[in-house]
C-alpha positions as CSV (number, residue, x, y, z in Angstrom):
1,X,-16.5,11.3,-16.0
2,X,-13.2,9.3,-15.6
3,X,-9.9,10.7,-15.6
4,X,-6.6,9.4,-18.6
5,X,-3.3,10.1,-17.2
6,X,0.3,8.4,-16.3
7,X,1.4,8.8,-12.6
8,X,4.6,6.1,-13.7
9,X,6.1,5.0,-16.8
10,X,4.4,2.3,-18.4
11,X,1.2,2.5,-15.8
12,X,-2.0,3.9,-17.4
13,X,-4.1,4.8,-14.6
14,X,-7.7,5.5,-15.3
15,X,-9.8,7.3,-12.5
16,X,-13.4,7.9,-12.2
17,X,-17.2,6.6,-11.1
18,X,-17.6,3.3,-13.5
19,X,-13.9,2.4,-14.7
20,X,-14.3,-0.8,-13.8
21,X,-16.4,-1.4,-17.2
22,X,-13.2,-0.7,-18.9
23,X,-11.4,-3.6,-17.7
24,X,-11.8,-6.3,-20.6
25,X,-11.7,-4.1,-23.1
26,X,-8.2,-2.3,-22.3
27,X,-6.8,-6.3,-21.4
28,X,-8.5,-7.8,-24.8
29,X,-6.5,-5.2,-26.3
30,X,-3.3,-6.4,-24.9
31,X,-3.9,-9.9,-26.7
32,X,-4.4,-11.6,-23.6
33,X,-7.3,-14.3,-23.3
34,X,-6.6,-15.6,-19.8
35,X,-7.2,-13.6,-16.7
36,X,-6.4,-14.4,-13.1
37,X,-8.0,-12.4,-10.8
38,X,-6.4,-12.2,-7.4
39,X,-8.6,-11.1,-4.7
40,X,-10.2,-12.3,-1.2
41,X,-13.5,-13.4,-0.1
42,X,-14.5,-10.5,1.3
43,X,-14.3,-8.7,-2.3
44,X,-16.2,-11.5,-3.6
45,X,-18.7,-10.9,-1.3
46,X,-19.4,-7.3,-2.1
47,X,-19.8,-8.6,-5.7
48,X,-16.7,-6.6,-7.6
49,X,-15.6,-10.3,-8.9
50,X,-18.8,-10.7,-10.7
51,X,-18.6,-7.5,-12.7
52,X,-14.8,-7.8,-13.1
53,X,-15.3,-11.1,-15.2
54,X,-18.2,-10.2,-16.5
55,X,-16.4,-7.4,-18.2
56,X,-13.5,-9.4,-19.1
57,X,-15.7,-12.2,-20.9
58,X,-17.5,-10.1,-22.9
59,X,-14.3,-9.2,-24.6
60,X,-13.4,-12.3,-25.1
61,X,-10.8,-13.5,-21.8
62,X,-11.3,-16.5,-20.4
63,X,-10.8,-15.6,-16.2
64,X,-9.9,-17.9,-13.6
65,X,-10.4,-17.0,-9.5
66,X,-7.8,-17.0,-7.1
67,X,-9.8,-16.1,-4.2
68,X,-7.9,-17.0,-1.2
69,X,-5.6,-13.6,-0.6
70,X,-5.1,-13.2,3.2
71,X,-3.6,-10.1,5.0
72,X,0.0,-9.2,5.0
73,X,0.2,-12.0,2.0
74,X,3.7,-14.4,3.2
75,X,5.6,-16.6,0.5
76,X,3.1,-19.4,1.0
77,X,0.2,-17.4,-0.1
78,X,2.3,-16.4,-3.4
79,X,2.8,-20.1,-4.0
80,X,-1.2,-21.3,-3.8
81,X,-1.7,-18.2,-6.2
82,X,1.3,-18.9,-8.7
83,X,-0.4,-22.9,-8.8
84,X,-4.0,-21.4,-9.6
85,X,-2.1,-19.3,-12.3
86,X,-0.3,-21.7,-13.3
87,X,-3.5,-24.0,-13.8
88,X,-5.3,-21.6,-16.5
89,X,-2.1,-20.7,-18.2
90,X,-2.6,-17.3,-17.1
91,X,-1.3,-14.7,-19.6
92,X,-2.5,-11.8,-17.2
93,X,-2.6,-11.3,-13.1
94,X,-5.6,-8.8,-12.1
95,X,-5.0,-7.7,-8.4
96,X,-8.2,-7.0,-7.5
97,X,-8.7,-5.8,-3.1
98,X,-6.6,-3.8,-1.0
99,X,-2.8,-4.0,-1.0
100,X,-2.6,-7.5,-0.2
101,X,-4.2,-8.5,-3.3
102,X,-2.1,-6.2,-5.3
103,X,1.2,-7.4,-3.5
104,X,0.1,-11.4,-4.0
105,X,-0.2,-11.2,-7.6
106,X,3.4,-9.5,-8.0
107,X,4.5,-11.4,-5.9
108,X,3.3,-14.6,-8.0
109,X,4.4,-12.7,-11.2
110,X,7.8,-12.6,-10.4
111,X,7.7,-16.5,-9.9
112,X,6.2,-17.5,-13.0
113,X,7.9,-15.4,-15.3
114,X,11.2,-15.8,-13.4
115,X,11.5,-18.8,-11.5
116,X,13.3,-19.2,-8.7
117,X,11.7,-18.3,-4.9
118,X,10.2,-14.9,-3.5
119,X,13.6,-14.5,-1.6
120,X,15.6,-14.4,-5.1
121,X,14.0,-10.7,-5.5
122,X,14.2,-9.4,-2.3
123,X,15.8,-5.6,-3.0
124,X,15.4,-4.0,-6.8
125,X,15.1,-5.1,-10.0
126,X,16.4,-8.4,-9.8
127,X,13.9,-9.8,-12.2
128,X,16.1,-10.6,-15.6
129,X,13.1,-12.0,-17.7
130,X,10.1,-10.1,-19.0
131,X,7.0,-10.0,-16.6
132,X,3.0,-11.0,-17.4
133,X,0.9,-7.9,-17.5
134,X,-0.6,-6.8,-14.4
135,X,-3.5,-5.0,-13.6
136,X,-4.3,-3.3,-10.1
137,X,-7.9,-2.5,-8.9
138,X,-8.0,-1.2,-5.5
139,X,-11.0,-1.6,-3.3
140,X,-9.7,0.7,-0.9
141,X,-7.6,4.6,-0.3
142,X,-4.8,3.0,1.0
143,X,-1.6,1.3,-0.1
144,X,-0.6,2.7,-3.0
145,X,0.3,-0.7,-4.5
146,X,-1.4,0.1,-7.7
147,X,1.3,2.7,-8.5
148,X,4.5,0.8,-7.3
149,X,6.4,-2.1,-8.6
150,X,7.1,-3.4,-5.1
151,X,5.6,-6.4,-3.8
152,X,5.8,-6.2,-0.2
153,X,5.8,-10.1,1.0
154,X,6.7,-11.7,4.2
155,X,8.8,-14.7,4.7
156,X,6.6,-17.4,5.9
157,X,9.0,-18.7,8.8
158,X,10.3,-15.4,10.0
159,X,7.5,-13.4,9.2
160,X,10.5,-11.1,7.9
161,X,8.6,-8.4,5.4
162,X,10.4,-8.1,2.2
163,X,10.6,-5.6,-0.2
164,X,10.5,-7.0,-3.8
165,X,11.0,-4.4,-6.3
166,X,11.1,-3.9,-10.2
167,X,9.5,-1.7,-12.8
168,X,8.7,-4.8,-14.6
169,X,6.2,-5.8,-12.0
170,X,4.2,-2.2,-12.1
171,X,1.0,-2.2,-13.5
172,X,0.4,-1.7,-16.9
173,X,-3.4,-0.3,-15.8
174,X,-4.9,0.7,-12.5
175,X,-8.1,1.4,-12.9
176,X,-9.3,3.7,-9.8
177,X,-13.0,3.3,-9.2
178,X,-14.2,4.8,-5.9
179,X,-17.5,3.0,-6.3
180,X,-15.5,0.1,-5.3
181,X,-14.5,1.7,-1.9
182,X,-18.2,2.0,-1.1
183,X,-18.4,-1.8,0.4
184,X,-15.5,-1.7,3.0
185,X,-16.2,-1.9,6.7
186,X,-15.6,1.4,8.4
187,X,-12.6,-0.3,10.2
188,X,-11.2,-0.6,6.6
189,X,-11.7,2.9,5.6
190,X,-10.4,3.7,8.6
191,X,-7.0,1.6,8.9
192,X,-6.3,1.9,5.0
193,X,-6.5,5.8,5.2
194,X,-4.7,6.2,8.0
195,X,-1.8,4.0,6.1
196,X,-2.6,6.2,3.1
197,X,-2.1,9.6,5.1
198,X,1.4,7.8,6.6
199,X,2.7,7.3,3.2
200,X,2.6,11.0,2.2
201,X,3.9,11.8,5.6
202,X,7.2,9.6,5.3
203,X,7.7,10.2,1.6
204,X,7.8,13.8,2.1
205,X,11.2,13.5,4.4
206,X,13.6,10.6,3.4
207,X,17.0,10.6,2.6
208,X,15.8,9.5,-1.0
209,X,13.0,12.7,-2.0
210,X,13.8,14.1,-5.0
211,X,11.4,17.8,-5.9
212,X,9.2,15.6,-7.6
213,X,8.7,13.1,-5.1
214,X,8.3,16.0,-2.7
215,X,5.2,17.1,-4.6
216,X,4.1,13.8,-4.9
217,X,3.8,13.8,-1.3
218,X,2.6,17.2,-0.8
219,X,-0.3,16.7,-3.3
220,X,-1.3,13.4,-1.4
221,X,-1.7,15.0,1.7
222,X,-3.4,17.3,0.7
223,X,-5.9,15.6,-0.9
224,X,-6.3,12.8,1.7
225,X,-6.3,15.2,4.7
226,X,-9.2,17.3,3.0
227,X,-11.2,14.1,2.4
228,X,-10.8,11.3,5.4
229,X,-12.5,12.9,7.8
230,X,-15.3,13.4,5.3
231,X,-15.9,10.3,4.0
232,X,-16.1,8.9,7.7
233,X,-18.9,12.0,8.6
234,X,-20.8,10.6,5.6
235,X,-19.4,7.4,3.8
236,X,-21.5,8.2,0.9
237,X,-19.4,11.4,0.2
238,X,-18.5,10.2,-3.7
239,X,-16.1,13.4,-4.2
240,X,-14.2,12.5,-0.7
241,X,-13.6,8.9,-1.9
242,X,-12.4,9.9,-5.1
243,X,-10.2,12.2,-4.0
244,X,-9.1,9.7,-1.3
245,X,-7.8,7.0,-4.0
246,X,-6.6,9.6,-5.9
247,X,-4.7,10.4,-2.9
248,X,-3.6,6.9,-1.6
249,X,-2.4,6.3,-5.6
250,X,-0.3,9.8,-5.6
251,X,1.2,8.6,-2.5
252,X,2.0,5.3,-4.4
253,X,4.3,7.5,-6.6
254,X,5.8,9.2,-4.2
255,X,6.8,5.7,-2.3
256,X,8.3,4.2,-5.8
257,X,10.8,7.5,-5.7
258,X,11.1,7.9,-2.2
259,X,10.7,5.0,-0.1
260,X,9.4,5.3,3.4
261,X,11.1,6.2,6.9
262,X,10.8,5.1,10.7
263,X,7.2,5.0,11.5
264,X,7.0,2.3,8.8
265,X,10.2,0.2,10.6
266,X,8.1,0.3,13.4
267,X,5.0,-0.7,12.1
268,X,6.0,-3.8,10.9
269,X,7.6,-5.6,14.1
270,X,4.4,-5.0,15.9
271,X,2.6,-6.1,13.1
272,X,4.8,-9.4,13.3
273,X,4.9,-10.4,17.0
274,X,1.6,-8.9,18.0
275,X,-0.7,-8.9,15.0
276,X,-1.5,-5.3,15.3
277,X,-3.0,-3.8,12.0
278,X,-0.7,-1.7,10.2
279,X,-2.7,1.1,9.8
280,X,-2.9,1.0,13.5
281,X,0.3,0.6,14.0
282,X,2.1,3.5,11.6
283,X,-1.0,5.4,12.6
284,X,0.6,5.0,16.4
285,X,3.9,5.8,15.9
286,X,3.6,8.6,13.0
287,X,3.3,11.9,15.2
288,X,6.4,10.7,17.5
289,X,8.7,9.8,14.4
290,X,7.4,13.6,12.7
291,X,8.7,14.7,16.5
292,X,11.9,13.1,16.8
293,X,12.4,14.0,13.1
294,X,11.6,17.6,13.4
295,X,14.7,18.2,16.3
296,X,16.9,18.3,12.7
297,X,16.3,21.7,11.4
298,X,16.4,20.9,8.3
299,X,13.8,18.4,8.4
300,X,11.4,20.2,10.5
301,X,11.9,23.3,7.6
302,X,11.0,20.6,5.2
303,X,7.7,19.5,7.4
304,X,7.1,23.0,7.2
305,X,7.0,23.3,3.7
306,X,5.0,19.7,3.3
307,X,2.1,21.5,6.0
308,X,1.1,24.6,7.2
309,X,0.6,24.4,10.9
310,X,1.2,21.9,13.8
311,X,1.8,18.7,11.8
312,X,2.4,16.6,15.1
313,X,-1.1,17.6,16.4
314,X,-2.8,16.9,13.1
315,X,-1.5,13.7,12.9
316,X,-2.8,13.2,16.4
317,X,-5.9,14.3,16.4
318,X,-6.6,12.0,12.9
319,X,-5.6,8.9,15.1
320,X,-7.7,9.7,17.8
321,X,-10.8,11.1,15.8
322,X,-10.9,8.0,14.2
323,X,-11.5,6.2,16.5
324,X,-8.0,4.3,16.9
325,X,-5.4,4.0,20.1
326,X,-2.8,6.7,20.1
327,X,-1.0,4.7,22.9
328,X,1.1,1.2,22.5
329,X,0.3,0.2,26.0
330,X,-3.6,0.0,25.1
331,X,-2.7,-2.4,22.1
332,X,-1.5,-4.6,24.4
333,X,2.1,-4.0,24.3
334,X,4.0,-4.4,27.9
335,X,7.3,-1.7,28.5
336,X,9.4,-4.7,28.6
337,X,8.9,-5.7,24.9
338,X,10.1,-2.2,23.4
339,X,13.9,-3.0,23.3
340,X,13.0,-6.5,21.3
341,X,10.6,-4.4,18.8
342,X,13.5,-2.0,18.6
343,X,15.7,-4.6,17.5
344,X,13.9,-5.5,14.9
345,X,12.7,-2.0,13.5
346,X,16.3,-1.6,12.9
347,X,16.7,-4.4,10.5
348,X,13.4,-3.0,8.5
349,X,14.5,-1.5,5.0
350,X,12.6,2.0,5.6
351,X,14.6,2.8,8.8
352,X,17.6,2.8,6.5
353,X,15.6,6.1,4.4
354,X,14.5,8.2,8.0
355,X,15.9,11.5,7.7
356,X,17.4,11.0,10.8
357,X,19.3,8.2,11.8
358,X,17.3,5.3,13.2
359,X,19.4,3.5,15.2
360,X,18.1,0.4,17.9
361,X,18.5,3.4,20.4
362,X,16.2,6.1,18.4
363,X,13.6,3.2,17.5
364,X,13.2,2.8,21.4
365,X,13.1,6.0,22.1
366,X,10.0,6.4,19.8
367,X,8.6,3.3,20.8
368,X,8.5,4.3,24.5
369,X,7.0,8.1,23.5
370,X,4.3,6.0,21.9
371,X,4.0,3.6,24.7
């Protein structure tokens, strides 16, 4: 049975076994008779293409491929997806994959509705013309995307991530479908719930959480921390990967309202200059940045309120029973390169939301805990 609700204005989010047969019919009934789908070989492969179009042409939309979506997606991927838009006419993106997907259609949506290059939107709501609709399908618990209106997309000479935000470029519909999860690689699963789990974690803290947000958070962690383990005991487990994309999608929500913090600054140098995954590297630095958060009394109360118990240790023991490092010097990371990745953490957008003031000198700090 799927679920009907709204997690943000203007996204209709449908959730259940099967959802994924609603696709042409809720786009056909937006008047729109060319789709784009946005994706990457790998979802091809595992065959989600072929029943997305088929579902879409038997209401009546035309649908065009872009199949070429690479990890952390840089303004060069967003161009070769705004030409294969651009040469069907598209009058609706489909984001169809993990967060990269997702984050290269905004990214491409902004572009062809507003001109201009991906730099022009860098910060919020700096979009001034209507948008295409967008829909997100995610593949995997992770991200979030499908709930946001940021397209998170990375400079393609500095390898700079940036932040590209307006509630024009939300969804319209994501259409959760845990079937779809069912074809990842462990490693996936792994790496996109870890993320997943980090995003409740940060939300729940920044300088930006509102109540709402706050139970946004809360309800995500709950829901994810009751179900990752589980669906790595038995990947089958249809009720933990439900309740994992439900969980990764609530985070979503709380991200749009609260942004994220210091583990997330961190993550993204070292995904940068050494390639490490993000999942593995917020997964790394999470428990040291709930640490060093938790000397402020009042955000440790607040930690205390998101979890009941040793939140440090949980986080720890998540890493590690997964299967992923819990130190930076066993991904390959020498001591001497921590005060450049500090550097750089600083510039990130998130540090400027930590609780606690994430300066070059507290970013090093927690690099060299995790080290």
């Amino acid at each position: 049975m799927s679920e009907l609700f709204t997690l943000i204005p203007n996204t209709l989010v449908l959730h259940g076994a099967g959802v994924l047969e609603q696709l042409g019919t809720e786009v056909a009934s937006w008047k729109c008779r060319r789709a784009l789908i946005v994706t990457d070989p790998g979802i091809v492969a595992g065959g989600h293409v072929d029943k997305a179009r088929d579902s879409l042409e038997a209401a009546g939309v035309a649908v065009g491929i872009y199949s070429e979506v690479r990890e952390n997606p840089d303004t060069d991927d967003v161009a070769a997806c705004v030409r294969a838009a651009r040469g069907i006419e598209a009058d609706v993106l489909i984001g169809l994959g993990g967060g990269s997907s997702m984050d290269t259609a905004k990214g491409a949506n902004f572009i062809l509705t507003n001109g201009g290059r991906m730099e022009n939107y860098w910060g919020v709501d700096k979009a001034e013309k209507p948008m295409l609709p967008f829909v997100a399908i995610p593949t995997t618990a992770g991200t979030g995307s499908e709930c946001q209106s940021f397209a998170l997309i990375a400079n393609a000479e500095t390898h700079m991530k940036m932040a590209c935000g307006d509630k024009k470029a939300a969804a319209r519909l994501a259409l959760l479908d845990p079937i779809l999860t069912l074809t990842q690689p462990e490693s996936v699963t792994i790496l996109t719930g870890i993320d997943a789990i980090s995003h409740a974690v940060e939300t729940a803290v920044t300088k930006k959480r509102t109540d709402v947000s706050f139970e946004c958070s809360k309800e995500s962690f709950d829901l994810l921390d009751s179900s990752f383990e589980r669906v790595l005991e038995d990947p089958d487990d249809m009720e933990a990967r439900s309740k994992m994309q439900l969980g990764a999608a609530i985070a979503g929500v709380a991200i749009e309202n609260s942004m994220l913090g210091a583990a997330h600054a961190c993550a993204n140098p070292l995904t940068a200059k050494f390639g490490t995954p993000h999942g593995q590297a917020v997964g790394v630095m999470l428990p040291h940045v709930v640490a060093a958060n938790s000397e402020d009394d009042a955000v440790a109360n607040a930690y205390s309120d998101f979890y009941e118990g040793d939140l440090e240790s949980r986080l720890a023991g998540l890493l590690e029973n997964s299967g992923l490092e819990t130190r930076l010097r066993d991904l390959g990371i020498a001591e001497s390169d921590l005060p450049d990745l500090a550097e750089e953490a600083a510039k990130q957008w998130t540090a400027s939301f930590n609780p606690v003031t994430a300066d070059t000198r507290f970013l090093e700090a927690l690099y060299r805990a995790a080290w």
